[in-house]
N, C-alpha and C positions, 0 to 999 in steps of 0.2 A: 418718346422717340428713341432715346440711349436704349429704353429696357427691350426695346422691342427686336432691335439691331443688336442686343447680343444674343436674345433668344436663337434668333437667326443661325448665330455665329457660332455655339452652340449645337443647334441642330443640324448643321454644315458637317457633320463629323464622320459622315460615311454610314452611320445605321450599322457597321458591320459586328456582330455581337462573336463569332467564332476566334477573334482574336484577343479577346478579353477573357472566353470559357480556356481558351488554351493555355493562357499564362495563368489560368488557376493550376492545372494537374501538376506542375511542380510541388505545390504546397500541399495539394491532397495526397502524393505520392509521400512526403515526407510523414503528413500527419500518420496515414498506413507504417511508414517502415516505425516510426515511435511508439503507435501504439502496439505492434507485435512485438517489439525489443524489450520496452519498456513499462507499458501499462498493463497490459494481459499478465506475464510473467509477473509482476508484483502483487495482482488483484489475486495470481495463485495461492503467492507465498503466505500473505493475509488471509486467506480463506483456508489454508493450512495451519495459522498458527491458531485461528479461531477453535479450529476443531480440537487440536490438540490441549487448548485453555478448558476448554469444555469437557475432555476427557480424564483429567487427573483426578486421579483420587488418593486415598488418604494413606500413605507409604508409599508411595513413587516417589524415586531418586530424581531431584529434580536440579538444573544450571540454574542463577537467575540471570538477568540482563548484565545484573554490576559481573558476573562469573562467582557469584557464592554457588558453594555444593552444598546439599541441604536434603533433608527427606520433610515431606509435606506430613506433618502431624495432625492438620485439621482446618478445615476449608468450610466457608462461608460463599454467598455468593459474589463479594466483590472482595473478600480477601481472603491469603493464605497463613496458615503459622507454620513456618518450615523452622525444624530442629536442625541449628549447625554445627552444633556441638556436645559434648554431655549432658552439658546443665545450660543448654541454651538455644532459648527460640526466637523467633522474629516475626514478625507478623509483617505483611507488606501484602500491597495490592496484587492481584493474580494475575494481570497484564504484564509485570514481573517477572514472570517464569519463561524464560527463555527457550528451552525444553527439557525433553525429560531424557535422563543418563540410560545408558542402553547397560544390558550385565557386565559388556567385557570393561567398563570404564572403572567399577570397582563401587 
């Protein structure tokens, strides 16, 4: 008897479903303006560093993330050996390279 009297009580609610879709579009408006701010522009910048991971080869002047300067002596595929010194190389992962020094940087 209880379950049936709330069913009721329940279904007593008007059926009206356009006041429920409208208090969604605030939050879909939101999710739009985050992902053109913020997910799009980052999915570029990633799809940019990719390419450029992909494009060095062996004597590009290259930044790392820590900010070492270095030129790439010899490239495997998941790692780099950048010379940062005379007598001195390093070897570290290629996700590492932050990018590559343009001529006027020296």
């Amino acid at each position: 008897m209880i379950q049936s009297s709330l069913a009721w009580a329940q279904a007593g609610t008007g059926g009206d479903n356009s006041a429920g879709l409208l208090s969604l579009i605030p939050f879909l408006l939101i999710f739009v303006v985050f992902y053109f701010l913020l997910i799009l522009p980052q999915q570029r910048r990633q799809k940019k560093q990719r390419e450029m991971l992909a494009a060095i080869k062996k004597g590009d002047k290259i930044v790392t993330t820590g900010g070492i300067w270095g030129t790439i002596t010899n490239l495997d595929k998941e790692t780099v050996t950048v010379q940062i010194a005379d007598n001195t190389k390093v070897r570290m992962q290629r996700d590492h390279v932050a990018r590559i020094r343009t001529t006027e940087e020296g």
